[in-house]
N, C-alpha and C positions, 0 to 999 in steps of 0.2 A: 304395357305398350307393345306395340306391334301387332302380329301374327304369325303362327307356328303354320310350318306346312310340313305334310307326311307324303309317300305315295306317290306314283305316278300322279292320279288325276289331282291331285293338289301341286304337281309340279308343273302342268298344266294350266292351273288357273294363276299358279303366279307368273310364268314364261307373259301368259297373254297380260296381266296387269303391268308387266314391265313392257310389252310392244304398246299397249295402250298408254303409257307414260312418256314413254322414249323414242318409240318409234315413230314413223313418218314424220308430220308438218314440224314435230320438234326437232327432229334429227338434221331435215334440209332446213331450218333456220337456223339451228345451231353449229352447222357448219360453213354456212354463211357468212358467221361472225366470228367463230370462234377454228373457226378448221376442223380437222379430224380426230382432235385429242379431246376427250369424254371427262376431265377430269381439272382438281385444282393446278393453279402456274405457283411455282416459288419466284417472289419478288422480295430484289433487293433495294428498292424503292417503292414509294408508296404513286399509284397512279395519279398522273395529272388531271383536274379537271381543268374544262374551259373557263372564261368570261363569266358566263350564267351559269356556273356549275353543274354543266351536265359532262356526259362522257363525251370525248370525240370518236374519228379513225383513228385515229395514232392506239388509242387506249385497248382497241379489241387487239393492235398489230400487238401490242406489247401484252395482251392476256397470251397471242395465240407463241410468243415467243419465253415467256414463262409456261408454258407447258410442257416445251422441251428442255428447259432448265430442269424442272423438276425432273426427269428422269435423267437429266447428265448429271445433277447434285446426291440423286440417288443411288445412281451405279460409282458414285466415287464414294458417297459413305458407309457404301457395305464394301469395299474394295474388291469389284469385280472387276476384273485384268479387261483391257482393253485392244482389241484388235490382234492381230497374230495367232497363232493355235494356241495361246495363251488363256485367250476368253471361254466364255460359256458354250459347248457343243449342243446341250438340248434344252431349250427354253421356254417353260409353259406361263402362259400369259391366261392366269382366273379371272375372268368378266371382262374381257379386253376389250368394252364396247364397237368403236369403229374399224378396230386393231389398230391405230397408228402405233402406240409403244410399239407391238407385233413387230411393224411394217420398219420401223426406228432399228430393232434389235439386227432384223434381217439385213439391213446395211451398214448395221456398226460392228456386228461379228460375222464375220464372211466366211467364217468356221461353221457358223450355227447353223440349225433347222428350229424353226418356232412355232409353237403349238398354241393354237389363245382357242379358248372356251367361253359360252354365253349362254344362257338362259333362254337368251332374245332372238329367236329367229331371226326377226329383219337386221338384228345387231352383224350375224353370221352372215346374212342375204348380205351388204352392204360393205364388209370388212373385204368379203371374198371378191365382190368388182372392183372395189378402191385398188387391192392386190395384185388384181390380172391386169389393171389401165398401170402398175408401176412395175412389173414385167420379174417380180417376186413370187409369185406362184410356186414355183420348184423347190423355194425356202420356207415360205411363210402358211399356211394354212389356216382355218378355223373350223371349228366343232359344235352344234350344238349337245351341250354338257351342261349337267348338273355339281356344281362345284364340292355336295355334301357326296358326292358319289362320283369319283373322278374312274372315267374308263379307262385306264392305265394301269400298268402295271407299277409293282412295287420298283423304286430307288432308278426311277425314268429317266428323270431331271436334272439335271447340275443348278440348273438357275428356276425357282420358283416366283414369279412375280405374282400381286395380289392386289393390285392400287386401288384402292377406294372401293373394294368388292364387300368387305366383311359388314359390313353395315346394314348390306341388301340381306341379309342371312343370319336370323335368329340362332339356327344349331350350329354357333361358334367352334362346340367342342367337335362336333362331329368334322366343321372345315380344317379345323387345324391341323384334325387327327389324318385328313387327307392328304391334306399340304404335307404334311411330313411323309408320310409312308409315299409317294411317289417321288422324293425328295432323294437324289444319289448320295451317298456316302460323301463328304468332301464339302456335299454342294450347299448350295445357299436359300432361303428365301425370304425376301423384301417384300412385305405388308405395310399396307397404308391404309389407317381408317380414322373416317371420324369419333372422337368418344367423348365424353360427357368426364367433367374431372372427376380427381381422386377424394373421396369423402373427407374431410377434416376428421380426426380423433372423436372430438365430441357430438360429431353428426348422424345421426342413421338417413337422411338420405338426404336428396338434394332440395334446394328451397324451393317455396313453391310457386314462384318466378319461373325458375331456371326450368322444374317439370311442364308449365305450361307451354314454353317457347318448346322445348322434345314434344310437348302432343301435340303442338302444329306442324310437325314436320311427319312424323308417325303414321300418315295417312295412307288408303291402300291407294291411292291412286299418284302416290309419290314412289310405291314401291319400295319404300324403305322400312325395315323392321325392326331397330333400335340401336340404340348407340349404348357401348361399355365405359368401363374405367378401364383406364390401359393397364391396369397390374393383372385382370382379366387373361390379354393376351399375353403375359407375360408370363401368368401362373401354367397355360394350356403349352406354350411353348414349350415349357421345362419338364411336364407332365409326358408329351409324347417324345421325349429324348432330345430336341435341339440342345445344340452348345453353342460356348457364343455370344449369347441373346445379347441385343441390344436393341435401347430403345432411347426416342430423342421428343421432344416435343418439335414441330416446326411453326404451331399456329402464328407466331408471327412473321415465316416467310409466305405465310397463305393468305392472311385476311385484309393485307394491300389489296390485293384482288376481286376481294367483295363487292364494292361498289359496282364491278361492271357485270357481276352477276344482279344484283340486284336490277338495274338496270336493262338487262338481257330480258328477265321475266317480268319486270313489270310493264313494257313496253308490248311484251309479245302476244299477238291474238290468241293466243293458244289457253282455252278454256281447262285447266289442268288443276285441281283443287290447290294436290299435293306442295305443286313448284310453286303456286301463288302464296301457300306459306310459309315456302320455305326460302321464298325470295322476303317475307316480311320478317322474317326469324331470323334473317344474318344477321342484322345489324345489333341484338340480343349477344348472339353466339361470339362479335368479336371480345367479349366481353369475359373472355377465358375461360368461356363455357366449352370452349368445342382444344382439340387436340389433335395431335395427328401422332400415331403410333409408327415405327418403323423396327422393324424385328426381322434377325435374320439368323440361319443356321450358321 
């Protein structure tokens, strides 16, 4: 499943598969609905439907309000200090789509400067306006950067953030092995990916359900290159020296949320192979096919 990329011009042709997924009509519809956060909300309820069981307003207000949960639920369970010179001084934000995390850190550590990286041209074009109209500029920046090859120097960081990036990115070892070596001594890094479970004893691999629902999702025009078992990033963590590690399932503070993703793409004009199956493959995935990893130094 997936696809392997090397090289410049292979880095190239995946940059433009992801503005060709991501970029434009779906980025202004998806901010529309959803705001400027690119990524799953933690809910501690399951969304309401209406009368006729569709979605309403209320239901995107409350995706686009679980999306900042998810990063206040996450900065408390890797216990990053909060506010004062206490907090994170340099914080690199990997695949920071629109930057709002970026944009989020920049007003919640008033100590920080934050760095977020993307593949995605228009990701970078888009994070850097959003930026300047909220008068962050001087703190917050963006780059376009290749995550398996991070321009930085060694032990940069205090705070590594990674939400929902490792998935887009086959050479895991090579990310992690990044993640860490830009990583300061002390400091921390919070990864969140989706993964596919841990094999039972007697299995060699997953059933043949659960493979077809991952090769609908696996498409180049989804830009996604495959999902692990989370002992994967648990093994590579240990391997390039973090300590520490921890890791949590959250899938069931994520897939309350589904419905209105499903919802979001199957409504939208947006002629996109990848999203089209990957809006028919949720409803499979709640099904503890899918996981959420969180690991930090």
């Amino acid at each position: 499943m997936g696809r392997e990329v090397h090289g410049q011009e292979e880095q190239q042709q995946q940059s433009s598969a992801f503005e060709q997924t991501y970029g434009g009509d779906l980025f202004a519809l998806w901010s529309e609905s959803f705001g400027d956060h690119c990524h799953h909300g933690y809910y501690e309820n399951h969304l309401q439907l209406d009368g006729n069981g569709t979605l309403n307003e209320d239901s995107f207000t409350l995706a686009r309000e679980a999306a900042v949960r998810l990063i206040d639920k996450l900065l408390l369970w890797a216990k990053i200090p909060d506010g004062g010179g206490h907090g994170p001084q340099k914080i690199l934000d990997v695949g920071m789509g629109l930057g709002a995390a970026s944009r989020y850190f920049g007003k919640r550590f008033p100590h920080a400067t934050v760095q977020g990286i993307s593949l995605a041209k228009v990701e970078v074009e888009i994070a850097t306006k959003l930026t300047a109209s909220q008068n962050l500029s001087d703190k917050v920046s963006f780059l376009y950067a290749d995550a398996r090859t991070l321009p930085f120097p060694n032990n940069e960081y205090d705070l590594v953030w990674c939400l929902e990036c490792a998935d887009h990115i086959l050479e895991r070892e090579q990310l992690m092995k990044e993640l860490a070596r830009v990583t300061a001594p002390g400091g921390k890094i919070v990864l969140t990916t989706m993964c596919n479970r841990e094999l039972l004893p007697h299995e060699k691999s997953l059933s043949e359900s659960e493979k077809e629902v991952l090769e609908n999702i696996f498409s180049d025009d989804l830009a996604v290159a495959s999902w692990s078992q989370p002992s994967l990033y648990l093994r590579l963590a240990e391997e390039n020296g973090l300590e520490a590690i921890q890791s949590d399932n959250w899938t069931k503070y994520v897939t309350p949320g589904v419905p209105i993703w499903i919802h979001f793409y199957k409504n939208s004009d947006l002629s996109i192979v990848g999203v089209k199956a990957f809006s028919m493959a949720l409803p499979a995935l709640m099904k503890d096919l899918s996981s959420i990893l969180y690991s930090r130094q």
